[in-house]
LUMFI-91331 format. One record per residue (C-alpha): x, y, z. Coordinates in steps of 0.02 Angstrom, whole numbers, plus 50000, padded with zeros to 5 digits. Each point is the difference from the previous one (the first is absolute). Example, Ala and Ser with C-alpha at 12.3 -4.5 7.8 and 13.67 -1.06 7.14 Angstrom:
# residues 2
PT     X     Y     Z
PT 50615 49775 50390
PT 50069 50172 49967
//
This chain:
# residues 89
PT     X     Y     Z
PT 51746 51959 51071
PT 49848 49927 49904
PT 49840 49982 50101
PT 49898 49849 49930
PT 49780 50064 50014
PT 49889 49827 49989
PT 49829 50078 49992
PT 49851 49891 49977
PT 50020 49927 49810
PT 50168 49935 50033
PT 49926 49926 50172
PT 49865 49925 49915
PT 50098 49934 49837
PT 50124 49893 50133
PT 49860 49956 50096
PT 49898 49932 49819
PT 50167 49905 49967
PT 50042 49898 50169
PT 49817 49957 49972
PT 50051 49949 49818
PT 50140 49909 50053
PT 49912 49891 50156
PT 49851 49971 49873
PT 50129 49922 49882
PT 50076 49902 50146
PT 49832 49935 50057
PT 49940 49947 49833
PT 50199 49900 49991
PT 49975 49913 50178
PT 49817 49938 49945
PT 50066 49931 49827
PT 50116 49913 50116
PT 49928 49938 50104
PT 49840 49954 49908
PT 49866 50120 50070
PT 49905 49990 49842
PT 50022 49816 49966
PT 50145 49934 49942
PT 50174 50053 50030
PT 50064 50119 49865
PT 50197 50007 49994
PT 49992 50087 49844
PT 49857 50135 50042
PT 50092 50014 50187
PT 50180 50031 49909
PT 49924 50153 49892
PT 49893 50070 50149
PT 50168 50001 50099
PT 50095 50073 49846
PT 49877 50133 49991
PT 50015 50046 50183
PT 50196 49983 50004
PT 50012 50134 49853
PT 49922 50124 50100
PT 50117 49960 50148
PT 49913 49882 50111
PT 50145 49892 50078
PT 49896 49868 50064
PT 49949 49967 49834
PT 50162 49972 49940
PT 50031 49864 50144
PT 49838 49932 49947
PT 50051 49988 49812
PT 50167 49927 50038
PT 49908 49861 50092
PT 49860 49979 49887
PT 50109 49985 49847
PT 50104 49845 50095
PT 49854 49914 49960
PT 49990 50022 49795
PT 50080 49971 49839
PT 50069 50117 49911
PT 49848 50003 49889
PT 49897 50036 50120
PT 50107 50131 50070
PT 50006 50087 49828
PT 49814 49974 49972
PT 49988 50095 50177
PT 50079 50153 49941
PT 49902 50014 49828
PT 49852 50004 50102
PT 50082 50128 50112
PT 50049 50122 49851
PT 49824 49974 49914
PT 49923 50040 50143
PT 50137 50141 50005
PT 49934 50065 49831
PT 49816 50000 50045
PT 50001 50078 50160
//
């Protein structure tokens, strides 16, 4: 029988990433919706990409409706901006 120890770096790693993850999800609904100004398909599409990679589901509801709305340019524009944002961070 393996016995699984989660001491406090492993606590605090999944912690850091659910608050990754709803920080991604946040910054999707405000493109969205147009928090900022105007509404962003585009910058909401990557933000939900980004948040969907690291296993956010509502996310990937979110990017399924979002991308209803878009060309397939814009979708592919979307996910360059996810994977150089990928690359920097």
């Amino acid at each position: 029988m393996t016995v699984l120890q989660f001491d406090g770096a492993i606590h605090r790693h999944v912690k850091q990433n659910l608050c990754e993850v709803e920080s991604l999800l946040r910054r999707g609904l405000d493109a969205a919706s147009g928090k900022a100004g105007a509404c962003d398909l585009i910058e909401a599409h990557k933000w939900f990409n980004l948040a969907a990679m690291r296993g956010s589901t509502q996310a990937v509801r979110y990017r399924r409706e979002v991308s209803q709305e878009m060309s397939n340019m814009e979708i592919a524009e979307a996910q360059r901006a996810a994977r150089d944002w990928l690359s920097v961070h």
